[in-house]
C-alpha positions in Angstrom: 1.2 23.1 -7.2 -0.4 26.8 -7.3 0.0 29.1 -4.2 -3.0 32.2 -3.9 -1.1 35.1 -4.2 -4.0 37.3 -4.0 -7.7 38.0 -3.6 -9.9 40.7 -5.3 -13.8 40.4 -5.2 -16.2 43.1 -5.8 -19.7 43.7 -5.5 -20.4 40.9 -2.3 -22.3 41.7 -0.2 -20.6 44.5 2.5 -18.1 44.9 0.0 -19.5 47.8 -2.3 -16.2 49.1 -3.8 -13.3 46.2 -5.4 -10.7 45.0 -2.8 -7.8 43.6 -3.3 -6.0 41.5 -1.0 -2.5 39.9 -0.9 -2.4 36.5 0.7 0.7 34.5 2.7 2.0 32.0 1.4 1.3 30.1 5.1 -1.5 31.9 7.4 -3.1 35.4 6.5 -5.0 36.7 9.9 -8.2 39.0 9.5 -8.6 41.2 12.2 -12.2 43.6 12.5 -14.7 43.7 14.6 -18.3 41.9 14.6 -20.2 42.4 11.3 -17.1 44.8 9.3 -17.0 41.9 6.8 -14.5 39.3 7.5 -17.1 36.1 7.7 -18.2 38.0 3.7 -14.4 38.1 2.5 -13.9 33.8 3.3 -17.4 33.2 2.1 -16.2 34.8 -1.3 -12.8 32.7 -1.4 -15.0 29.5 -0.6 -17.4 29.8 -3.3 -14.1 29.7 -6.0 -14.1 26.5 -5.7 -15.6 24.5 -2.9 -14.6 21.3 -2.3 -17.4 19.5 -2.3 -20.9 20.2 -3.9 -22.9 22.8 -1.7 -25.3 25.3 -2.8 -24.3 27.5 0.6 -21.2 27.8 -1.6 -22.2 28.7 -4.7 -22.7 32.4 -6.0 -26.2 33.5 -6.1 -26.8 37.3 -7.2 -29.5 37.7 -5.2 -28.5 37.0 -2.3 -25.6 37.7 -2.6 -25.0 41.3 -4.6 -25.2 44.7 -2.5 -29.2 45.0 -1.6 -29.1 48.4 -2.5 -27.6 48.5 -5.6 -29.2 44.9 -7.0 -32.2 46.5 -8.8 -29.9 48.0 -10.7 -27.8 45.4 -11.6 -30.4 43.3 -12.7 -31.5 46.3 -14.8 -28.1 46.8 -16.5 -28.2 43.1 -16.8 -23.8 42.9 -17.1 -22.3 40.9 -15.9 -20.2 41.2 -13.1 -16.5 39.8 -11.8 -17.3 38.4 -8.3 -13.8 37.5 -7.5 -10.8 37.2 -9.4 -7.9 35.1 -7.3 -4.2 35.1 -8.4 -2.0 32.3 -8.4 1.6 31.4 -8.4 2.9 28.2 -10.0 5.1 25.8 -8.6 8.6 24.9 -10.0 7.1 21.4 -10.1 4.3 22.2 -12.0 6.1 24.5 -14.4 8.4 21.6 -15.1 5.9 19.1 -15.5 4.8 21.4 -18.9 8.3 21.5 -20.1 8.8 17.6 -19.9 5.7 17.5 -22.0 5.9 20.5 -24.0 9.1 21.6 -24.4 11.6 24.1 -22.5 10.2 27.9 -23.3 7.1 27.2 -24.1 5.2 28.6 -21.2 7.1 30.8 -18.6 4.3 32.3 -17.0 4.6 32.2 -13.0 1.5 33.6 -11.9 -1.9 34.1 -13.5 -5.2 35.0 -12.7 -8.6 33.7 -13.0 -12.1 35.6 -12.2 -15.7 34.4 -12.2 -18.8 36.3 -12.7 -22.1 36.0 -11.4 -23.5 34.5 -13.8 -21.2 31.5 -13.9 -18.3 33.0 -16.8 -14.8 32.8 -16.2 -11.3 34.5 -17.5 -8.3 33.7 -17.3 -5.5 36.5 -17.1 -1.8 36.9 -17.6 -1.0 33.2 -19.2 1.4 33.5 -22.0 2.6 30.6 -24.7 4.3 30.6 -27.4 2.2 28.3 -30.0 4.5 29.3 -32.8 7.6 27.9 -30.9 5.8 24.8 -29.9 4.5 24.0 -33.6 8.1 24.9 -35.0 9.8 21.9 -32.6 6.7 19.5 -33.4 7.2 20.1 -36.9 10.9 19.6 -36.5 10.8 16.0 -34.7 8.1 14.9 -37.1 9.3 12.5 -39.9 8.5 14.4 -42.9 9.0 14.4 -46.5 11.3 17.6 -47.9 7.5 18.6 -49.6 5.8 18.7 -46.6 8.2 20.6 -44.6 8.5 22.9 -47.2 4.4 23.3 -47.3 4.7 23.3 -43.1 6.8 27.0 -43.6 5.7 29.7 -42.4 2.7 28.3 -40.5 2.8 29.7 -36.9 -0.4 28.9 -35.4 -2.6 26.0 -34.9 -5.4 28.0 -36.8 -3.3 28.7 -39.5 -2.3 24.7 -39.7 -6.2 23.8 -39.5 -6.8 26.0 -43.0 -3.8 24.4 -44.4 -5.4 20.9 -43.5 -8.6 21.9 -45.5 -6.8 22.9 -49.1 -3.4 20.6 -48.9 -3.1 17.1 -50.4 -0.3 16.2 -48.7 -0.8 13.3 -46.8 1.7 13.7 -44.4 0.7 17.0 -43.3 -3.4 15.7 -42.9 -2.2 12.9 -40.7 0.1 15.6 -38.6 -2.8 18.1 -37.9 -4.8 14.5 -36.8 -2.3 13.7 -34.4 -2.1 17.2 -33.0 -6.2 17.4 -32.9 -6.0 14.5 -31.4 -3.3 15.1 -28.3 -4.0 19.0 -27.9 -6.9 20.3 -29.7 -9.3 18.5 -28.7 -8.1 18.1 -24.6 -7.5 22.2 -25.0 -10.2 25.3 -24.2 -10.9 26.7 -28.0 -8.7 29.8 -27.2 -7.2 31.5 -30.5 -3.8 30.2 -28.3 -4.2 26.4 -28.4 -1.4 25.9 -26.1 -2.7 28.2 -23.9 -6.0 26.3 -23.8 -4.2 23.0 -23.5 -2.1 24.1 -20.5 -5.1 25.8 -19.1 -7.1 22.6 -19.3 -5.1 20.1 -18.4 -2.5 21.5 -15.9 -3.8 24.9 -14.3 -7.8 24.2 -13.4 -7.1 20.8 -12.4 -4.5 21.9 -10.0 -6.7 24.8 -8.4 -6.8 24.6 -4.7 -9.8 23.5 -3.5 -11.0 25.3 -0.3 -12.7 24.5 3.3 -14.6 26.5 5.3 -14.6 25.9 9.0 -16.7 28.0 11.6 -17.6 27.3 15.2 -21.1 24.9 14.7 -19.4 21.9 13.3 -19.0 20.4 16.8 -19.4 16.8 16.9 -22.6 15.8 19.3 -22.5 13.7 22.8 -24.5 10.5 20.9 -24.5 9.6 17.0 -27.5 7.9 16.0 -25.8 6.2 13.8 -29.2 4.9 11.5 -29.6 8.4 11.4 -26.2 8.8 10.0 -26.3 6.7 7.4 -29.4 7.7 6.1 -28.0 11.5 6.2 -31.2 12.3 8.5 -31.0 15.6 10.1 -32.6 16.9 13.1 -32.3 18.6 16.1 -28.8 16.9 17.4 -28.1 15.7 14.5 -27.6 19.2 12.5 -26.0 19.2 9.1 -23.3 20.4 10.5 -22.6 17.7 13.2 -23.6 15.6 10.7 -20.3 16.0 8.7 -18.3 15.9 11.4 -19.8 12.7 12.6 -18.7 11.3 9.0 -15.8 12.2 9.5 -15.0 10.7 12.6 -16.2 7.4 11.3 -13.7 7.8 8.0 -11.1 8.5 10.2 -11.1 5.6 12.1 -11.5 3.8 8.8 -15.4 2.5 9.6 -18.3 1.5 7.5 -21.1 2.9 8.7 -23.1 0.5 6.7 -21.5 -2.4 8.4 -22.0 -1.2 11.6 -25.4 -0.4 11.3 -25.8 -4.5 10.2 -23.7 -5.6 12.3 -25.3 -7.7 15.8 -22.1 -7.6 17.1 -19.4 -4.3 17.9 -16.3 -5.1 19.3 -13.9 -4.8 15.9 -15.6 -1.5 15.8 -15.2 -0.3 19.3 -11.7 -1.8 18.4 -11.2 0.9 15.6 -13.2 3.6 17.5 -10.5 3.1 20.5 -7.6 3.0 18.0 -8.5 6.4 16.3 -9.6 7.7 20.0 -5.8 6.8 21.2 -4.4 8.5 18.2 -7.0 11.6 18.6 -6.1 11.7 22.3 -2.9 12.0 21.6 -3.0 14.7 19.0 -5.7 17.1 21.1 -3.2 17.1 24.2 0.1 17.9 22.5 -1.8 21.1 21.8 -4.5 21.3 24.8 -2.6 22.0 27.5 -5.8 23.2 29.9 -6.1 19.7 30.9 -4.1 16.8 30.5 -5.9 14.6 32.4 -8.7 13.6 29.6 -9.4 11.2 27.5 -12.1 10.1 25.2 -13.7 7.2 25.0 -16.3 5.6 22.9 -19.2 3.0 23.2 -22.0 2.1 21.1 -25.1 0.8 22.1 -28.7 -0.3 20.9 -31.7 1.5 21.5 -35.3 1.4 20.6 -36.8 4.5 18.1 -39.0 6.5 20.4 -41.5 6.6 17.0 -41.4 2.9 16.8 -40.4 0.3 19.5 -40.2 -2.8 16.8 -36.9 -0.4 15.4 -33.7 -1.1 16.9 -31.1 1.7 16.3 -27.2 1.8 17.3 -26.3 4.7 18.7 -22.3 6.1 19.2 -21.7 7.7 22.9 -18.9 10.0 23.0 -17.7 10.6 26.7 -14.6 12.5 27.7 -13.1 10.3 30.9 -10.8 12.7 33.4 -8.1 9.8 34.5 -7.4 12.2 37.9 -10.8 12.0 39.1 -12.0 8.7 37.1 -15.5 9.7 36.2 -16.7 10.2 32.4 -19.5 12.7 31.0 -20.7 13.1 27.8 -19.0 15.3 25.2 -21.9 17.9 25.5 -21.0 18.0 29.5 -17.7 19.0 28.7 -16.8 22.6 28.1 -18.1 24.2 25.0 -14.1 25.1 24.1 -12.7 21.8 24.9 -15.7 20.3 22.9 -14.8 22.6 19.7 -11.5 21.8 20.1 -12.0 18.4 19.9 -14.6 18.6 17.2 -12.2 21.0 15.1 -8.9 18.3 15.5 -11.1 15.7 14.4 -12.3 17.2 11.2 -8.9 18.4 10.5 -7.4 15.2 10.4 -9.7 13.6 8.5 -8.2 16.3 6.2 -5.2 15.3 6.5 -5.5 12.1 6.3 -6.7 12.6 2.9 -4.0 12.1 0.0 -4.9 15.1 -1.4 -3.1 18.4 -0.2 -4.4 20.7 -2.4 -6.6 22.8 -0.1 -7.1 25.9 1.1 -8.5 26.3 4.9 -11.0 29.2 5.7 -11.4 29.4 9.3 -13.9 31.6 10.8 -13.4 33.0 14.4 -11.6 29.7 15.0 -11.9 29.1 19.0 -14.3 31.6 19.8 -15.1 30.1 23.1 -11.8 29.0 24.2 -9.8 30.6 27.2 -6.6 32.5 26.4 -4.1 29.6 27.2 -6.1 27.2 25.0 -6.4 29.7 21.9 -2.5 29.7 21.8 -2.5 25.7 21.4 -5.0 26.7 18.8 -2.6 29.0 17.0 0.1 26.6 17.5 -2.0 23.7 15.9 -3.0 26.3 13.1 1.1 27.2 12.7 1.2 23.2 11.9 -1.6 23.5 9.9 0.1 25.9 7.4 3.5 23.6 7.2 0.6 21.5 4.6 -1.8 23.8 3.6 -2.7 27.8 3.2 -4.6 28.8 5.8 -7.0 32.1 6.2 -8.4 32.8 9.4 -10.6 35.9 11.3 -10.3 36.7 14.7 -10.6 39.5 17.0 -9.1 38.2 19.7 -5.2 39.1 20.2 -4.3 35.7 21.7 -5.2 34.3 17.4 -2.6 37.1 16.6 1.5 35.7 16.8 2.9 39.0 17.3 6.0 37.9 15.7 4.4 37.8 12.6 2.1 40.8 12.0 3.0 40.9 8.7 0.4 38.5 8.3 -2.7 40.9 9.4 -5.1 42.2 7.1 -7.4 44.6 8.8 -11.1 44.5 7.8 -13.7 47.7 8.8 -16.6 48.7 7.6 -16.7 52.4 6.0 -19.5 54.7 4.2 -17.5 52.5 1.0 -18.7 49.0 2.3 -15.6 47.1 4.0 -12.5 47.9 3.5 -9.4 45.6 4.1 -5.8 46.7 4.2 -2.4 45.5 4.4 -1.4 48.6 6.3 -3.2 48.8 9.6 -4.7 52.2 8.8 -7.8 51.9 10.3 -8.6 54.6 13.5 -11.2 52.9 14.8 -10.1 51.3 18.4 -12.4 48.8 18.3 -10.2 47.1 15.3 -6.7 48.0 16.6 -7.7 46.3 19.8 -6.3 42.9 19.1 -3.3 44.2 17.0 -2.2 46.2 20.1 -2.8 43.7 22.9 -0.9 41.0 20.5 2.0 43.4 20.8 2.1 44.2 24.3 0.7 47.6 23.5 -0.2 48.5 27.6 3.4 47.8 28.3 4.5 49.7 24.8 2.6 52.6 25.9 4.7 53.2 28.6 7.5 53.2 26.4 6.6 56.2 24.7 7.0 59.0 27.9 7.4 61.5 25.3 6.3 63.0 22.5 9.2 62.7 20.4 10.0 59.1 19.9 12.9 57.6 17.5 12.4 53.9 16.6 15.1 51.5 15.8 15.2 47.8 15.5 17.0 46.4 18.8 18.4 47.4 21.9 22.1 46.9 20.5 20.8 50.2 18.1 19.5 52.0 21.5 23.3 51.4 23.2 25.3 52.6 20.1 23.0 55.9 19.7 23.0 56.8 23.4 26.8 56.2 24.4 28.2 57.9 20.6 25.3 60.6 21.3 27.0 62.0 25.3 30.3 61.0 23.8 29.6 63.9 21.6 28.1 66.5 23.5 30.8 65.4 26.4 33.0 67.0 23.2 30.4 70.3 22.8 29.5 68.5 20.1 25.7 67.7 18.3 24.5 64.7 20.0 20.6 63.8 20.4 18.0 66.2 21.8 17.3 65.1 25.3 13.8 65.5 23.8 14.2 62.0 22.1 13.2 58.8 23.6 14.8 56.0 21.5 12.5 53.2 21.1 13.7 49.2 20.6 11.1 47.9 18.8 12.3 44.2 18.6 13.0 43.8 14.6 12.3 44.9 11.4 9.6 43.0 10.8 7.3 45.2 13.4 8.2 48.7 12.2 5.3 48.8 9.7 3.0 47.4 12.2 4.1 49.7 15.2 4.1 53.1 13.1 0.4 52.1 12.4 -0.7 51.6 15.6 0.9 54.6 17.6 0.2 56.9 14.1 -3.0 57.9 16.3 -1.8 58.7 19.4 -0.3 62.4 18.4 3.1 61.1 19.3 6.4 62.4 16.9 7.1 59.6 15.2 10.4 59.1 13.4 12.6 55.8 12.0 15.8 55.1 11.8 16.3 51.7 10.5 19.1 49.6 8.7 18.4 48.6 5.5 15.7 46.2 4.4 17.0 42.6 3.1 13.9 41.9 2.1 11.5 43.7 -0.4 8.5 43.3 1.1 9.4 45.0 4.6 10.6 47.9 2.2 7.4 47.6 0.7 5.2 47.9 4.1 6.7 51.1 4.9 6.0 52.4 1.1 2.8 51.7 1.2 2.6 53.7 4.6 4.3 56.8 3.0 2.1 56.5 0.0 -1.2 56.4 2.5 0.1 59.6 4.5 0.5 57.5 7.5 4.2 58.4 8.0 6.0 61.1 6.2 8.6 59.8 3.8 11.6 62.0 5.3 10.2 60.4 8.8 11.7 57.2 7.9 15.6 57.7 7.4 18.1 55.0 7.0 21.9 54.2 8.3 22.9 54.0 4.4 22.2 57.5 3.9 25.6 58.5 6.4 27.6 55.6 5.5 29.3 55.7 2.2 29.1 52.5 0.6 29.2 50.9 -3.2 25.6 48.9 -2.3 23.9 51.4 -0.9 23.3 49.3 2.5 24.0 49.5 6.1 23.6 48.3 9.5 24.2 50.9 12.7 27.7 48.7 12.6 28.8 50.1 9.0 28.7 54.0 11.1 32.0 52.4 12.8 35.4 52.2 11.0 36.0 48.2 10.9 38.7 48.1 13.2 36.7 50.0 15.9 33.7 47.5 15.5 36.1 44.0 15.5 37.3 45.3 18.2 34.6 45.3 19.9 33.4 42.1 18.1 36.5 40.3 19.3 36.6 41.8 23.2 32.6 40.3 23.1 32.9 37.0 21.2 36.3 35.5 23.0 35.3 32.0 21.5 37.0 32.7 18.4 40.4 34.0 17.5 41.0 37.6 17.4 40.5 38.9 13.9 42.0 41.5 11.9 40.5 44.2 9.2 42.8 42.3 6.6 41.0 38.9 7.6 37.5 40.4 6.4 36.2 39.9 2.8 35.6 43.3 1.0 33.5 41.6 -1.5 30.3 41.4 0.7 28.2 44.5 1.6 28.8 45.4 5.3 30.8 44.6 8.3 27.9 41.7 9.9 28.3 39.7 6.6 32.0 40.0 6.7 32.1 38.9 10.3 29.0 36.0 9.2 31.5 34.6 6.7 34.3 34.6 9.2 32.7 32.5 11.8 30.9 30.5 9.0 27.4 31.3 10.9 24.5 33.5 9.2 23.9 35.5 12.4 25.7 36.4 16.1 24.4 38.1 18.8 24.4 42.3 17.7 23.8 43.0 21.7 27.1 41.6 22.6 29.6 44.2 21.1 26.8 46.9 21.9 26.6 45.7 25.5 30.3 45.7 25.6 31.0 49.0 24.7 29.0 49.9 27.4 30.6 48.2 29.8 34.1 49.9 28.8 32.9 53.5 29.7 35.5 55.1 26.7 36.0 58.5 25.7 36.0 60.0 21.8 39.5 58.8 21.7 38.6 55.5 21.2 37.1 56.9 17.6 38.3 57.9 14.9 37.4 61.5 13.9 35.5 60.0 10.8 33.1 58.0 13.1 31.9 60.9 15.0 31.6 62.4 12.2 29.4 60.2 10.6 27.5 59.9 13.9 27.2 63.9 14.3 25.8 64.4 10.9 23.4 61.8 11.1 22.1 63.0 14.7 21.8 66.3 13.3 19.3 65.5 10.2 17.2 63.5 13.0 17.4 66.2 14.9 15.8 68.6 12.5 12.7 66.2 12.0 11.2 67.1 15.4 
């Protein structure tokens, strides 16, 4: 129902100066090193709105403000916005208020709300329009010609309520009643009832609620379960362990209090093996370390060590290996496989809830797991996000999916406090570590054997360049400066994320990229410009040597049409031969024409790149105005290094 679109909290702890921080829509990934703040920034997004009653999750000024500015503070004695999250608002949700309220009442898609320390909220950017509302309800009312005629001009509910205290019409008493009665009194007492109504009854209850998940809530080798039920904590029995333990029990649909009556346990065992089955099941199509494991469970009675007359029923957790047929207790196990099997247990006794409106805050998630199982981990997280938001930290670059680094937020600490961007800005190699050994960065290195470096989006851009580039010298003409290395960088989506990294490494750095489809690549590189991390005229685009009536192209568009079908139809013999006259003008560039043609929304670019190779042609095969368009552009490149 509402998506967090963005974070900004201030004055917490490491963070001295105000932050703000977009979120994904599925799985946002904080990268920094030990202690630069990235266990601070979930904490903050926890204590929004916990989902159950803590005081670990609650904001507390002192102990939570910046030690060495909290005197001062509590001098000053204002108030201060902690953290102010920003929301988007579902379709469904924004048509539940029109069924109710009426069409154009309330359009807002996204709004904001902030708390304070000291407990005060506000709400930001809502927008409804109380005048509109009033003028329908008016409308559908069945009232006299005098009361409607009284009713004029009244825009607002405050305006109705001091015509309720001096009017003797009847009619119009019992209306405000009714409206008192439906929306006043369910609404906030904003000057905009609606506002307050909508705010009230459709927005707060539909915030997300949020989890926070770190490493100690592993579930222990034996449950006392007396202990359990009682909530008694102690030295195996941490709070922690504790709510995992509850968990397990929920999941397989136990009452603790019944078992601990109980004389006999085999319907429980029963249920226990049942939910083991099913948790077996789900741990191994993600652990794939060791499939040879299972987990079994047993209960048993023992006496209290305090006082023999007390019997207790304990729950043994073992972990059987089938290969070898012997069992050890869960604590005998490795510490990843028993986090593992601890964190898939608490996670779908989430699930298994009815309720989908969280948010899940993982901490370091598989800290102590080996490389291979940390990418089950990140598998079961990318399932995760198909229900649920999900913020995690890491510095490890096997929690990073290279394929999406748009994800990464990067989190240091400065002389400022922490400092978290979208743009991977920070110098410090400590922090780029993960991001550069999630992209292959040893092997990227060696990409880069010199120090002027063009990158484009795929190998088919690296053919084209190269064969029109000796074409043209072949002709005395302006190819490419041998100087050049052209770079593949495997897609659009890591250009941002690769100019960042290598901005360090004194390397020329220079793009030349199609145009974005989407706004928020463009963006990425914008907000690299605008932080001085790449020059603006460092970043060049195929639209600016193509002519076209969009203002967009692809490397194809450099080619007349015919030239490129050509080489379209020579590569792609599964479908008839087409013609320039068979392509629709309409669309933008020459890959949509082609996408319409074969009725697909993508082919293969290497193919008619790897073919042209393969024909070894001269500049006769192009038409002056291609190499044309190829010189020129080669030329402005060529001036940038």
């Amino acid at each position: 129902m509402l998506t967090l679109k963005e974070v900004k909290i201030a004055k917490y702890k490491s963070y001295l100066e105000t932050q703000v921080v977009s979120i994904e829509n599925k799985i946002t990934t904080l990268v920094g090193k030990n202690e630069s703040g990235k266990t601070a920034f979930l904490e903050a997004i926890a204590k929004f709105n916990y989902f159950e009653k803590d005081p670990k999750f609650q904001f507390d000024v002192t102990a939570d403000y910046p030690r060495n500015e909290l005197k001062k503070y509590q001098r000053e004695n204002e108030p201060i916005e902690v953290i102010k999250c920003t929301f988007e608002i579902s379709d469904e949700l924004l048509q539940e208020i029109s069924e109710e309220l009426g069409t154009d009442i309330f359009k807002t898609k996204s709004f904001s709300y902030g708390m304070k320390y000291d407990g005060s909220a506000s709400w930001y950017n809502l927008s409804a329009n109380e005048e509109l509302f009033l003028k329908n309800y008016i409308k559908d009312s069945t009232l006299t010609p005098e009361a409607t005629e009284e009713l004029k001009g009244i825009k607002s509910f405050k305006a109705l309520e001091t015509l309720f205290g001096t009017t003797q019409n009847e009619e119009i008493k019992k209306l405000y009643q009714e409206l008192k009665k439906e929306y006043i009194d369910k609404a906030y007492k904003w000057d905009n009832i609606i506002q307050g109504y909508i705010a009230q009854n459709y927005l707060k209850p539909n915030f997300p609620k949020f989890w926070y998940f770190d490493e100690y809530f592993s579930l222990p080798s034996r449950v006392n379960i007396n202990r359990l039920q009682s909530n008694q904590i102690d030295a195996e029995l941490t709070a922690e362990a504790l709510k995992t333990s509850k968990a397990l029990f929920e999941l397989a649909g136990i009452d603790i209090a019944k078992l601990v009556n109980a004389s006999t346990f085999e319907t429980f065992i029963a249920e226990l093996e049942a939910t083991s089955n099913e948790i077996t099941d789900q741990i191994f199509e993600y652990w794939s370390t060791n499939e040879n494991l299972e987990i079994k469970f047993e209960i048993e009675t023992v006496k209290n060590p305090q006082n023999p007359n007390v019997i207790e029923k304990v729950l043994d957790i073992r972990v059987r290996n089938t290969r070898h047929r012997v069992s050890l207790p869960l604590k005998n196990r490795s510490k990843g496989f028993n986090w593992f099997f601890s964190f898939i247990v608490w996670f779908s006794k989430i699930q298994s809830d009815g309720n989908k409106n969280f948010i899940l805050l993982l901490d370091e998630p598989g800290l102590n797991l080996h490389a291979s199982a940390q990418a089950d981990l990140l598998r079961y997280i990318e399932d995760l996000a198909k229900e649920y938001q999900v913020i995690y930290t890491t510095h490890s670059p096997f929690m990073i999916d290279s394929n999406h680094l748009e994800r990464v937020r990067t989190v240091y600490d400065s002389d400022a406090g922490s400092i978290i961007s979208s743009a991977i800005q920070e110098k410090d190699p400590d922090t780029l570590f993960p991001l550069q050994a999630a992209l292959g960065y040893d092997i990227a290195q060696n990409l880069f054997i010199s120090k002027n470096n063009l990158l484009v989006e795929g190998p088919a851009d690296l053919l084209y360049l190269t064969i029109i580039s000796s074409i043209l010298e072949s002709e005395k003409r302006e190819g490419l400066k041998d100087s050049i290395t052209i770079v593949p960088i495997g897609g659009m989506d890591k250009v941002a994320s690769f100019i960042s990294l290598l901005r360090g490494s004194k390397l020329n750095i220079v793009c030349l990229l199609d145009s974005f489809s989407d706004q928020k690549g463009k963006q990425r590189i914008d907000d690299l410009i605008k932080i001085k991390i790449i020059k603006d005229r460092n970043v060049r685009y195929f639209d600016e040597f193509v002519k076209t009536t969009n203002g967009k192209a692809d490397i194809e568009d450099l080619f007349e049409k015919s030239e490129y079908l050509d080489l379209f139809n020579r590569s792609f013999t599964e479908f008839k031969d087409f013609a320039v006259t068979d392509l629709d003008n309409k669309l933008p560039n020459i890959l949509q024409q082609i996408n319409k043609l074969i009725s697909k929304n993508h082919f293969n670019h290497y193919r008619p790149a790897n073919q042209l190779a393969k024909m070894s042609v001269d500049s006769k095969y192009f038409s002056k105005d291609t190499l044309n368009r190829f010189e020129n552009m080669f030329k402005e490149i060529n001036k940038l290094y």
